[in-house]
N, C-alpha and C positions, 0 to 999 in steps of 0.2 A: 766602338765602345757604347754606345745608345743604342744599338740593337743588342746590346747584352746589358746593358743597366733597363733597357725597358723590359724584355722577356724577365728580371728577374723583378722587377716592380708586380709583374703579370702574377710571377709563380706564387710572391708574399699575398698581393690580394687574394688569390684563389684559396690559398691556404688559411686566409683569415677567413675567407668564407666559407670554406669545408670545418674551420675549429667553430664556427658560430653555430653552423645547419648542426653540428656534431652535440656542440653544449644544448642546443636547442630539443633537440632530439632524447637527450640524458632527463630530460628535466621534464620532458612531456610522458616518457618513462616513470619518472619519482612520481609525478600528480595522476598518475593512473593505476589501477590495481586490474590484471585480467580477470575474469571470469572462467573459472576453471569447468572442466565437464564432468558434471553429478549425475549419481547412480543411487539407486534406492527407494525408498527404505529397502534394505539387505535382512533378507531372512535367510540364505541361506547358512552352512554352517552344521558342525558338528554339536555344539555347546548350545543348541537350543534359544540362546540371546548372545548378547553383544556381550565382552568385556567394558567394565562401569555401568552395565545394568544398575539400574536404582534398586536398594538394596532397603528406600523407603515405599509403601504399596502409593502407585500412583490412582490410586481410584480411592475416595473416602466418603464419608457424611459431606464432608465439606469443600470438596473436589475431583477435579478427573483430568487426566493428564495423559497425554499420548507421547510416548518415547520411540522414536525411531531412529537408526542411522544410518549412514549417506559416506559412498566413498565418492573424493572428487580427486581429483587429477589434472593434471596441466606441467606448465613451465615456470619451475621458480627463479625470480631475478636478486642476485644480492645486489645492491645497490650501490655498496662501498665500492665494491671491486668491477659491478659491471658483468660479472658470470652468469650465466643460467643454466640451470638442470631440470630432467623433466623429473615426475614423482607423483606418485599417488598418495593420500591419505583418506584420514576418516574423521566425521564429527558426528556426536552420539546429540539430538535434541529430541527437549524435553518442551512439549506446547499443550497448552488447555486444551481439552478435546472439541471443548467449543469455541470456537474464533470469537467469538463474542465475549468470551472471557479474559480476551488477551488483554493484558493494560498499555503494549504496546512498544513495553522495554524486554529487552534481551539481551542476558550476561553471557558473554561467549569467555571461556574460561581456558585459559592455556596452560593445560592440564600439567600437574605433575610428575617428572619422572625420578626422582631421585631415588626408590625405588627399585629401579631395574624392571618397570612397568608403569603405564598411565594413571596416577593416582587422581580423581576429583578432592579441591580443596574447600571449595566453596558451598560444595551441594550438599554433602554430608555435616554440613553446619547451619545450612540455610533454607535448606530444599524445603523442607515441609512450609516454612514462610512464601518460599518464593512460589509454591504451588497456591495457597492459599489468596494470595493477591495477584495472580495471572498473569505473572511474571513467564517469561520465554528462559531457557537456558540451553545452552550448546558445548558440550565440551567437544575441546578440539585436540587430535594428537599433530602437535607441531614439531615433536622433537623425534632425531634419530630412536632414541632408546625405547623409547613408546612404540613406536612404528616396528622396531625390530622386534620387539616381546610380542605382537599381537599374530603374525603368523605360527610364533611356535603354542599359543597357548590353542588356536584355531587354523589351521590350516588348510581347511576348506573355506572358512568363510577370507580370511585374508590373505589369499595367494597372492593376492595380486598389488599387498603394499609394499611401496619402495619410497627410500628417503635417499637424499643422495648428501645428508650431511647439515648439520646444524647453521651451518654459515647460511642457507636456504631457508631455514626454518621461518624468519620473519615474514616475508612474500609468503610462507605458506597458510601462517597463520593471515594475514591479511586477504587471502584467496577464499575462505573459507569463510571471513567476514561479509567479501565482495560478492558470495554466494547467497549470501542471506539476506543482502541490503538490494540487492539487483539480480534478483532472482532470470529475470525475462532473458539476460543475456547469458545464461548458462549453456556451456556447450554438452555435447551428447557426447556421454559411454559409447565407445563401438557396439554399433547392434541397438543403442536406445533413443532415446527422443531430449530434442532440446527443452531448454527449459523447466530443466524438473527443479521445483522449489521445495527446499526445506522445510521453507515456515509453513509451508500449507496452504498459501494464500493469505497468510498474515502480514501485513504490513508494519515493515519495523521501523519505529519513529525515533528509538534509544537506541545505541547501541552503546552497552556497559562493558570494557573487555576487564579480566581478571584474572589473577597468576599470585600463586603465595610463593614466598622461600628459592625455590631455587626459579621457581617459575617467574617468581614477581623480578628477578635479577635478570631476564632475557627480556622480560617487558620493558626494564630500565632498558637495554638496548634499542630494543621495539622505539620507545620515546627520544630517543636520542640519536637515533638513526635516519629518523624522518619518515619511519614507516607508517604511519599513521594514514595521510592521503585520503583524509574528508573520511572515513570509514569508523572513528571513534569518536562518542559524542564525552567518555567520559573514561579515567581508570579507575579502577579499586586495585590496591595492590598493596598485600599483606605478608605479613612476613618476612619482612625484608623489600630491597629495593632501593635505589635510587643509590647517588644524589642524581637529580637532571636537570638538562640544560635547556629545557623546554617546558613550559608550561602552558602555551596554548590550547591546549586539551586540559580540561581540569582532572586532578590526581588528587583521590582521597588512598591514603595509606593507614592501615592498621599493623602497630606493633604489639608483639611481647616487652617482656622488660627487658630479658636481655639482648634488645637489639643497641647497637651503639647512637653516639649522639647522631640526630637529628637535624637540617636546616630548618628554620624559622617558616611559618605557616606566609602564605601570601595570598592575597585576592583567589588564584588559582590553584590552591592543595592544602589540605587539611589533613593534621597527623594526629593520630590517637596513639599514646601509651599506653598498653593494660595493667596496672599495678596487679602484680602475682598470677599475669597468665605465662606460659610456657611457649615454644613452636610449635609442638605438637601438642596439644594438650585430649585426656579419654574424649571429649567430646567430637572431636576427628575421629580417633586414633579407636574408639568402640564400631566406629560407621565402617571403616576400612576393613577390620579387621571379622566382623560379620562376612564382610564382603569376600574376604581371603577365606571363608573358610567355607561359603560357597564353593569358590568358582578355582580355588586354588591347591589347597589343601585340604579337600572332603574327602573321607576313607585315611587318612595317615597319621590321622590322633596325635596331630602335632600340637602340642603347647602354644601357647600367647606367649613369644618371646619379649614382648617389653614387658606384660606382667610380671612374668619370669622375673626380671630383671630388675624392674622400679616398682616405686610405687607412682603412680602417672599423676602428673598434676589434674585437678579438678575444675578448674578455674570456669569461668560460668561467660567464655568468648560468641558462646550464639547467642547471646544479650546483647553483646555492642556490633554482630556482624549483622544481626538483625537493625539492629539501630541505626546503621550505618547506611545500610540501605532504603530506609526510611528518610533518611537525610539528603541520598542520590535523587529519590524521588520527589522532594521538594525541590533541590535544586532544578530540575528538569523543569516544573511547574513553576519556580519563581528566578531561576537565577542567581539564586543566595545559598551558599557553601554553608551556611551554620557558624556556631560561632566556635570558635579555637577553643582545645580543650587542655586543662592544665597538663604540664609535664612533667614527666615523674624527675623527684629531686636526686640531684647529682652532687656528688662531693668534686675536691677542686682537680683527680684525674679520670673526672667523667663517670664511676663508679656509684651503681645506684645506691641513695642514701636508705639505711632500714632502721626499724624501731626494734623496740626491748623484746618483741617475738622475732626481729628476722624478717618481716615484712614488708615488702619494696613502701617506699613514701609519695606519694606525690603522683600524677596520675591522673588516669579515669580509672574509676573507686569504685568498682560494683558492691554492694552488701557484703560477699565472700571475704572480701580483703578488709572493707571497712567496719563490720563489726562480725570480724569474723571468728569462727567455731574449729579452727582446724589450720595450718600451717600450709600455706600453697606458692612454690617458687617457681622460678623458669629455669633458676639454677639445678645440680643436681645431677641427675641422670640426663644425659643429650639430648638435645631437642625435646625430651618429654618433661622434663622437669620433675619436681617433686613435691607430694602430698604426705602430707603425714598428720592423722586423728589426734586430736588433745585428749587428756584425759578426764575425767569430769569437774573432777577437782582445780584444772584450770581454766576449764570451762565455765564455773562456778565463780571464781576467781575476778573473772570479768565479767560477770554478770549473776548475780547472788540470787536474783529467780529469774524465770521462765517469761514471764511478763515485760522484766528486764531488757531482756534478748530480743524478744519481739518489738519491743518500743527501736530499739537500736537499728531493728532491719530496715522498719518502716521508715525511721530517721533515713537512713543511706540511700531507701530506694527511694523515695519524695527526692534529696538531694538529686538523683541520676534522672530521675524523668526530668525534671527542674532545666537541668545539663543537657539535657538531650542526649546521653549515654545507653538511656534504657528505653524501653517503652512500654506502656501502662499494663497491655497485658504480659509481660515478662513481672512487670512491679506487685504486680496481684499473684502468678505466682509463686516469687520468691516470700514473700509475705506469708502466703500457705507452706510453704517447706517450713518456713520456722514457724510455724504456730504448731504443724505435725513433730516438730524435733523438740521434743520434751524428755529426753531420758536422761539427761545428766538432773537434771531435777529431782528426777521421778524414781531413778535406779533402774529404767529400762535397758533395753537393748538396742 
């Protein structure tokens, strides 16, 4: 009986020490991200450029920006379950042409597909800022639906992507990160050389990741997952998102109105309401849709089907995405989030409270809303929400001259720059729009 009570003493220790080397092993997996093998810049291809080509000219008076894109590939690990599959993608960046211009931050964007193709959220809002201050940008196709759109739209240049399914998607977007933060350990393409970097030789000292709506709701995963692993210094995530259970990464979130209540700001996450912006609002949805008629539907004289359809909210969101990002970059240089911004007011089943026009209350108050000329909701038509022109006569109504008007803008934007919602040259000129918008005055047009 002691030679079987001991052999089985033997077989539990061993086993405890095959479950430890085992956990130990899991966990040195989580705290590590591989280094996939990148290809590129990819010229080849039928279509001339990449799908999400910038659709703003990267070369100006006031900058020059180089766009190229990079397929990587490797082994993705979900982490829940412990699976891996292999898979190719691709990330499309966008860097100062001269390294010397870089600032050092880089927003890698997890693009969106809702769709039924890779939509940019961020750069059709912000690009011309983000080129302007030497900002890095990267979009990344992280999702099945992206990945599977992009061989039928180009079929020579992406033959060769493969996703093996969203449960992957996290490790992939993090591979992608891993590529750009630790370039040296990139493995080779068949046929290519190690080491090929994205940045160009630029050294990334920020790294911003970014996802709106359906995107910013896989990031909450991303965050809640654990997938992070030293690879994010910070999120922006708009449109939706969250709640999470982690905030050792800081998370700055930008909402529309109609997103639901919100948890309480903390040391680590800062939430913005927009009073009267929309989810999609024309200032996206003009970028994309240039872009669609590029690369999508050139020769078949299709219509603007949201036109069509609404009238699109107008809401003035590259104000506070600009601003927001203004606020990431202090934080980086001082460690300080900014200060929490009012939220918009709620009646007692969470329903946003509105005034005598129908106007969300309470908030971050761009001019638009707060002394505003025109009717702009999130309600309305889906996602795009609704705009609708005053007539002069109510225009008049609230404001009896032109003078008026203009005192009331300057009022709203002093308060937003004040807040830290706007920034000065956005305040100068909203300030010029309404000194030029004199026809309800005047009997103009």
């Amino acid at each position: 009986m002691s030679t079987l009570r001991n052999s089985l003493i033997k077989g539990a220790l061993a086993l405890g020490v095959a479950l430890l080397v085992g956990a130990a092993a899991a966990g040195a997996a989580a705290a590590s991200v591989s280094n996939p093998a990148v290809e590129g810049p990819i010229e080849k291809g039928i279509r001339g450029h990449a799908w999400n080509h910038s659709v703003f000219p990267l070369s100006t008076a006031s900058y020059s920006y180089t766009e190229n894109e990079y397929f990587y590939s490797g082994t993705a690990t979900n982490l829940a379950k412990g699976l891996q599959a292999p898979y190719e993608s691709r990330m499309l960046v966008r860097l100062p042409s001269n390294p010397r211009k870089f600032n050092g931050t880089v927003v890698v964007e997890w693009v969106n597909v809702t769709g039924g193709n890779d939509l940019e959220t961020d750069w059709p809002v912000t690009g011309k800022y983000l080129m302007q201050h030497g900002y890095g940008y990267v979009g990344v196709s992280a999702q099945l639906v992206g990945a599977d759109f992009l061989p039928g739209w180009d079929p020579v240049r992406y033959a060769g992507i493969t996703h093996p399914g969203d449960e992957f998607s996290f490790d992939i977007f993090s591979q992608a990160m891993q590529a750009l933060r630790n370039p040296s350990g990139n493995l080779a393409f068949p046929g290519g050389t190690t080491g090929v970097d994205p940045m160009r030789g630029m050294r990334v000292k920020h790294l911003v990741a970014n996802g709106a709506s359906q995107s910013a709701s896989k990031l909450t995963e991303f965050v809640n997952g654990g997938y992070n692993r030293g690879l994010v210094d910070l999120y922006l995530i708009t449109r939706g998102g969250g709640p999470y259970d982690d905030f050792s990464t800081p998370i700055f979130q930008l909402d529309e109105e109609t997103q639901p209540v919100r948890e309480a700001d903390n040391p680590h996450y800062r939430l913005w309401e927009e009073a009267g912006a929309a989810h999609a609002p024309y200032v996206w949805y003009s970028y994309i849709w240039s872009m669609y008629e590029r690369d999508l539907v050139a020769g078949t004289e299709t219509p603007n089907p949201i036109d069509t359809a609404c009238s699109m909210n107008r809401a003035d969101v590259d104000y506070t995405s600009r601003a927001v990002t203004k606020w990431i970059a202090h934080y980086f240089e001082t460690g300080d989030m900014g200060p929490s911004m009012p939220r918009l007011l709620r009646d007692a089943e969470g329903k946003v409270v509105r005034d005598s026009n129908e106007l969300a209350e309470g908030g971050v108050r761009l001019p638009f809303i707060q002394a505003p000329v025109a009717y702009n909701s999130g309600t309305g038509c889906p996602l795009f929400g609704t705009y609708r022109a005053w007539t002069p006569e109510k225009i008049m109504s609230l404001y009896p001259t032109h003078e008026k008007y203009v005192a009331a803008v300057k009022k709203a934007a002093a308060y937003d720059v004040k807040q830290g919602s706007m920034l000065t040259p956005d305040q100068k000129a909203d300030i010029a729009k309404a000194q030029a918008f004199t026809a309800p005055w005047t009997g103009g047009s």
